[in-house]
N, C-alpha and C positions, 0 to 999 in steps of 0.2 A: 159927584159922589153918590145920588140916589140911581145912578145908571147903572154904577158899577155896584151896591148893594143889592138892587136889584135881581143882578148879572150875576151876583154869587150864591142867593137866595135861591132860584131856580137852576143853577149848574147842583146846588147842594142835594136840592131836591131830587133833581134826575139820577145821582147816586147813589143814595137814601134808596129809590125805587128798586135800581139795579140792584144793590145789597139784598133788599128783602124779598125780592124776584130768587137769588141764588140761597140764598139761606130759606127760603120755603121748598126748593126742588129737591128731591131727594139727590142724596148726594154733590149738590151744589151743581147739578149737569142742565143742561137747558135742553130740549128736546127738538131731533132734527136741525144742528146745528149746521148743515150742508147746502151751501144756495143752490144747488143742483136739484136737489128735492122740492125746491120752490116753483111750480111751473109759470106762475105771473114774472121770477126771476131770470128763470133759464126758458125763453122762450123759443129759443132756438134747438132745445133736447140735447142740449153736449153733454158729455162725458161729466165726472163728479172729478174735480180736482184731485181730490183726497186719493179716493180710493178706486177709480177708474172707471166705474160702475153705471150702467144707463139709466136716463131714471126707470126705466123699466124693471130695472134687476132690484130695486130697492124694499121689495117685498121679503124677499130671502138675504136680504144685508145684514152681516154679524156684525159689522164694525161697532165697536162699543161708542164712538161718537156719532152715530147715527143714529144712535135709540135716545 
């Protein structure tokens, strides 16, 4: 019982965070939500799922979930 209070005490927490992570960003948006922009992620330089774009091209990127 003290594993699963625990358990539920920090899952609460971690959602708590997320919440007021998105409720402080302006307009609820997270910034650079594309793991292609990540280069510790994308180490190999593919293409952006989204919107097809190298990460090269991501300086001139309008895509509004990009910013």
């Amino acid at each position: 019982m003290k594993l699963l209070l625990i358990t539920l005490v920090l899952l609460g927490l971690g959602v708590a965070g997320i919440a007021i992570k998105i409720w402080a960003k302006k307009d609820g948006k997270f910034a650079g939500t594309c793991a292609s922009q990540n280069p510790m992620i994308n180490t190999e330089g593919e293409n952006c799922g989204f919107c097809g774009k190298t990460p090269e091209q991501y300086a001139d990127c309008n895509e509004p979930q990009h910013n």
